[in-house]
Each structure stands twice: as structure tokens, then as C-alpha cells.
N, C-alpha and C positions, 0 to 999 in steps of 0.2 A: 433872862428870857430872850429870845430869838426876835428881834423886832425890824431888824433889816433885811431888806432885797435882797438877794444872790443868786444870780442867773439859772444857779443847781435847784432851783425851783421852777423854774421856767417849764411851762406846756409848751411851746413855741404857737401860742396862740396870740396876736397881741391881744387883743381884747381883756381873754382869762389874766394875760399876765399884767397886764395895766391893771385889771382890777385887785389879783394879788396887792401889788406892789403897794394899792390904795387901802387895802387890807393891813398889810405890814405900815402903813403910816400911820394907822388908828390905831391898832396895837401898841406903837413907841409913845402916842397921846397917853394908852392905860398905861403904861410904864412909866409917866413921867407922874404921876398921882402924888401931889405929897400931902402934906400937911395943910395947905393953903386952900384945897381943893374941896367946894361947898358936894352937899349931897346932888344937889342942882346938877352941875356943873356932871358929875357922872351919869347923871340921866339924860342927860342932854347925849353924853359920847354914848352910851349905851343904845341911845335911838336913831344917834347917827352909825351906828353899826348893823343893827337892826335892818335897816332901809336897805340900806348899803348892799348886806349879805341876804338881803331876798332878792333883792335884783340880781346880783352875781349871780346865785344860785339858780337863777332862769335862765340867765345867758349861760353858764357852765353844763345844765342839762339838754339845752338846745345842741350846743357843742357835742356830748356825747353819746347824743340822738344821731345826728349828720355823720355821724362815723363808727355808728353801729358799735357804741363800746358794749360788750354784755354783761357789764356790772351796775350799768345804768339806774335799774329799779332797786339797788341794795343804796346806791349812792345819794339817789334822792331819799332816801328813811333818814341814810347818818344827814342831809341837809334839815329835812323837818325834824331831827331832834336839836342840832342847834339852834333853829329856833324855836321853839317850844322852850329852851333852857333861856334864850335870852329874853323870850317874851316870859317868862316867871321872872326872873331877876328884876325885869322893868317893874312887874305889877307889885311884887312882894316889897311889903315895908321889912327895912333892913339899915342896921345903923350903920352910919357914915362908912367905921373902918371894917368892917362887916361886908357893905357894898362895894371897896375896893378889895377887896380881898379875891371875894366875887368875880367881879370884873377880872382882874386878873386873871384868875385860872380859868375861866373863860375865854379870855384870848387866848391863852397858851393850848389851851384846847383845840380850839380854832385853827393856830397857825400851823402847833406840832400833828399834832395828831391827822386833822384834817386834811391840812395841803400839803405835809409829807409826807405822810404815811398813806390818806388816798387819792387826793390827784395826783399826785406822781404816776401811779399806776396807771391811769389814763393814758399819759406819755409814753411808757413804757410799752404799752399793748400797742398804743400807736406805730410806734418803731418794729415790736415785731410782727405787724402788718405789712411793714414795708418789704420786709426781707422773703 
């Protein structure tokens, strides 16, 4: 799984991008899941992800409010269904290797899907504004 930084993610926003990069820190947390690791102890990273990615997701739509992106209202749905999926995974009772599994493809969701394949596009519209 993709758990590291690399600039090829970068909005040149710092804010979004510090908050990525805080993103991609909690992701390499679900990646390091072993054996050792109580049911707790993933509800705990679950709700610090949680918090985490409703606040980004306020500051990320203010950002493409201020610059008039017009994907805006499609972007905030895909926000309120990750969390809807992570606010189930917190609620649903789910055993141990069950809720890392979860977890996982949840972040991978998160990182792949979400902040490359659609904030990127962000950037991209951005740039051909410029020209």
C-alpha cells in the first residue's frame, strides 16, 4: 500500500498538503497493524482518522470554493461517503482481523482513490486556469 509522501501528490497548497501528508502518516499507523494490535487500539486510529478527515475535508472545500473549482458539489458527496463508511466501520461490531482488514482498505481507499485520482484534479484545473 502507498503510505508515503511524494510531492506528485502535492496541490501546492500547504495547508491541503500538510494535511495529506498527516493523512499518509495515519495510513502507514493502519499499515503497521500486526498481531500485537488490541481491537481498542484500532478504534482509537479509526477516530483519530475520523476527526482528522472531517476537518480536512472543510478546509479542502473552502480551498475549492476560493477558486471556483466546478466539481466542487460532486467532491463534497465522494467526502460525505468516506465518512459515512468510516463512521459504520467505528459503529459496527466487527472482529479484531475483520476490523483491520476494514481499516485497511479504507485507507487505501482514502489515499488511492481519493487523493489521486480526485484531488489531483483540483491541481490540474488549477493549472489550466493559469494558462
Amino acid at each position: 500500500m502507498i503510505s508515503q509522501w511524494d510531492e506528485k501528490y502535492s496541490l501546492h497548497v500547504q495547508k491541503i498538503d500538510e494535511q495529506h501528508k498527516e493523512l499518509f502518516r495515519l495510513s502507514a499507523l493502519v499499515d503497521s497493524l500486526d498481531k500485537n494490535t488490541t481491537k481498542d487500539d484500532i478504534k482509537k486510529l479509526l477516530n483519530s482518522f475520523f476527526i482528522y478527515m472531517r476537518d480536512h475535508f472543510g478546509d479542502e472545500e473552502a480551498y475549492m470554493k476560493s477558486i471556483g473549482y466546478p466539481l466542487l458539489k460532486k467532491h463534497h458527496i465522494l467526502h460525505q461517503e468516506i465518512i459515512e463508511n468510516f463512521t459504520k466501520l467505528i459503529k459496527e461490531n466487527h472482529s479484531l482481523e475483520s476490523l483491520k482488514t476494514q481499516m485497511k482498505i479504507a485507507t487505501k481507499k482514502w489515499l488511492i482513490d481519493h487523493i489521486m485520482d480526485n484531488d489531483l484534479k483540483i491541481e490540474k484545473w488549477r493549472l489550466q486556469q493559469l494558462q
